[in-house]
C-alpha positions in Angstrom: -117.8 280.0 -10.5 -119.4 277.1 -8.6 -118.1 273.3 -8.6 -119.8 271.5 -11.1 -120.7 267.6 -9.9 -122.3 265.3 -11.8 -124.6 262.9 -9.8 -124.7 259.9 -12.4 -127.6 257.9 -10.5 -131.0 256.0 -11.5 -133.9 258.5 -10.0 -135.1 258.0 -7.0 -135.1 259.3 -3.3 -131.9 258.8 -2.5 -130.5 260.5 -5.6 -133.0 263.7 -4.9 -131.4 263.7 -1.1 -127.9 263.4 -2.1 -128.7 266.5 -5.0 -129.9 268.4 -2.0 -127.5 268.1 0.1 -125.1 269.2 -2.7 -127.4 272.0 -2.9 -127.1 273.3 0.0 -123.2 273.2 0.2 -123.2 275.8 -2.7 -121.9 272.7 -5.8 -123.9 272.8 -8.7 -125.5 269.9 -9.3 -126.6 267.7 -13.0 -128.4 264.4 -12.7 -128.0 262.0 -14.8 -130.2 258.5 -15.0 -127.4 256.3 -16.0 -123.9 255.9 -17.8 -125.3 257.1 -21.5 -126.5 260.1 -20.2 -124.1 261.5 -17.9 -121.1 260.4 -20.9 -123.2 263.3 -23.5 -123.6 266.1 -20.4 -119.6 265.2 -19.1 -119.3 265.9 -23.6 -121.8 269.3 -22.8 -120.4 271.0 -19.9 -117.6 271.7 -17.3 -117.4 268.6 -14.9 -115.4 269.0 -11.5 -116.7 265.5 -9.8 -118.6 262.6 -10.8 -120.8 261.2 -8.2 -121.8 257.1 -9.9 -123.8 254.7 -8.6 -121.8 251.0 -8.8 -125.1 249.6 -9.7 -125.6 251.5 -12.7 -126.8 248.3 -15.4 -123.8 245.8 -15.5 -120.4 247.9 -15.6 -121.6 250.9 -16.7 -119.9 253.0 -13.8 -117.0 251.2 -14.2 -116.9 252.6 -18.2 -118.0 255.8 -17.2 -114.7 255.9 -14.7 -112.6 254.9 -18.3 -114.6 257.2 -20.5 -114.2 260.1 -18.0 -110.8 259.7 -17.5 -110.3 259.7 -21.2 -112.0 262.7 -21.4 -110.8 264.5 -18.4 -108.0 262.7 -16.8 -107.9 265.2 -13.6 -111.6 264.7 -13.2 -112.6 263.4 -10.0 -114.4 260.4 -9.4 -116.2 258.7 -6.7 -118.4 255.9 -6.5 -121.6 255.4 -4.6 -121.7 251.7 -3.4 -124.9 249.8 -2.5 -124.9 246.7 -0.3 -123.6 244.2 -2.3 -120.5 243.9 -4.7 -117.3 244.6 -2.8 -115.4 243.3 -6.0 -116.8 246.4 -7.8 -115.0 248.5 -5.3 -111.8 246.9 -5.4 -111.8 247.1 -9.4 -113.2 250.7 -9.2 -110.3 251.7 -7.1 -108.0 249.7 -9.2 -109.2 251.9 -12.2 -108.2 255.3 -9.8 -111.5 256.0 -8.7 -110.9 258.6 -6.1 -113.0 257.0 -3.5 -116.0 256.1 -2.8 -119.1 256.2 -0.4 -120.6 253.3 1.3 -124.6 253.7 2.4 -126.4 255.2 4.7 -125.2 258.1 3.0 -124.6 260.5 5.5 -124.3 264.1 4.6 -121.5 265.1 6.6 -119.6 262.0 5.5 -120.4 263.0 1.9 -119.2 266.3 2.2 -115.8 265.2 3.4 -115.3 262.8 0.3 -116.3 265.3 -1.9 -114.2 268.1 -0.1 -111.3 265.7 -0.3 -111.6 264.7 -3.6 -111.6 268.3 -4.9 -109.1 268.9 -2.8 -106.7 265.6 -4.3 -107.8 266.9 -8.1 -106.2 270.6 -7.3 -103.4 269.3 -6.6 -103.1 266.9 -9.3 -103.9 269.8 -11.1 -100.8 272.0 -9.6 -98.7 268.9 -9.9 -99.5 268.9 -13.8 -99.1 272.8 -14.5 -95.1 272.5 -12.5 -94.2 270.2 -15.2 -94.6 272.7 -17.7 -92.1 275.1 -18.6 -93.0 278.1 -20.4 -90.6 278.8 -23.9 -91.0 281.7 -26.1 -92.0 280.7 -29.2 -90.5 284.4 -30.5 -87.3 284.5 -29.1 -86.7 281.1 -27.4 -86.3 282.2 -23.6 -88.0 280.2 -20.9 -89.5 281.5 -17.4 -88.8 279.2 -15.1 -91.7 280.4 -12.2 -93.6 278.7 -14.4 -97.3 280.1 -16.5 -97.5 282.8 -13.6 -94.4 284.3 -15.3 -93.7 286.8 -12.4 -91.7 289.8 -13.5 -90.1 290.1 -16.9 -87.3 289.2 -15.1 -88.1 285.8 -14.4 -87.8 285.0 -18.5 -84.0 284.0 -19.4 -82.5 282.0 -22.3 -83.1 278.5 -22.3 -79.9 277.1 -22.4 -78.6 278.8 -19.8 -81.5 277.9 -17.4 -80.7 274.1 -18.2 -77.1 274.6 -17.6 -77.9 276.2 -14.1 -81.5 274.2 -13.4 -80.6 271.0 -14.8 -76.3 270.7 -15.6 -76.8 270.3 -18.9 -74.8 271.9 -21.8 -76.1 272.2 -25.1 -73.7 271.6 -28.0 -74.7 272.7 -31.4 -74.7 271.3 -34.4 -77.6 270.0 -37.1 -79.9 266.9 -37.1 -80.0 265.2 -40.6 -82.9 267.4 -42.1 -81.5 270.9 -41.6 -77.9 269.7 -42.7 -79.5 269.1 -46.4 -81.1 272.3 -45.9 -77.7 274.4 -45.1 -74.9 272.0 -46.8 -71.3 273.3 -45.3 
């Protein structure tokens, strides 16, 4: 499965060079003309990376960044910056834009920030799935390697991973709405 990036800039030839490039380095590549666009095709398919131009019509990057994110919150985002506007950067990064790309656009430079940025969204992505902890919704036990669940052994009962993982000991009793269900 290729990386999908989504190159969210108003036609012309740099646009068509920076597609190539992408090209060539194996990432699938959809253009989009402006903000409107690339919000229905981020709706349509699988997204990796947003390539956006900062001088998409007024803020229209900058909502793209918020409407991605809304969307896809691991997403990555970078912005392509013209010549003028540094305020647009600073708020661009302010929103968590990844990074961003000042011109000449060189293609080696562009293939680190995009290597980097796929890079920093796997691990926000591994960061997110070691929060989870798997529980069995059948029989209540938890695996605490996490949704690789290595080995059956790995699955034991909840409370006694918290008592070992975490010091805590359950007590039992029952909240208000079972204790009108089972009156003593």
């Amino acid at each position: 499965m290729h990386t999908t990036i989504l190159l969210a800039k108003e036609p012309d030839l740099i646009r068509e060079g920076l597609a190539e490039a992408l090209t060539k380095a194996h990432y699938r590549v959809i253009l989009a003309a402006n903000s409107n666009e690339a919000l229905q095709l981020l709706k349509q398919h699988h997204i990796d990376l947003i390539l956006a131009d900062l001088q998409l019509p007024s803020t229209a990057c900058l909502t793209l960044l918020r409407e991605a994110r809304g969307l896809h919150p691991l997403i990555g985002f970078i912005c392509l910056k013209g010549y003028s506007d540094e305020e647009m950067v600073r708020e661009a990064l302010r929103r968590q834009a990844d990074d961003f790309l000042l011109p000449p656009y060189d293609r080696h430079e562009l293939y680190f920030r995009v290597t980097a940025c796929l890079a920093k969204q796997a691990l926000r992505r591994t960061a997110q799935a070691e929060k989870k902890l798997p529980v069995c919704a059948g029989c209540r036990k938890a695996n605490p390697k996490g949704a690789s669940g290595k080995g059956r052994d790995a699955w034991v009962d909840l409370e006694t991973l918290l008592a070992d993982q975490a010091s805590i000991t359950l007590t039992h009793g029952l909240c208000p709405e079972c204790a009108h269900r089972f009156p003593t």
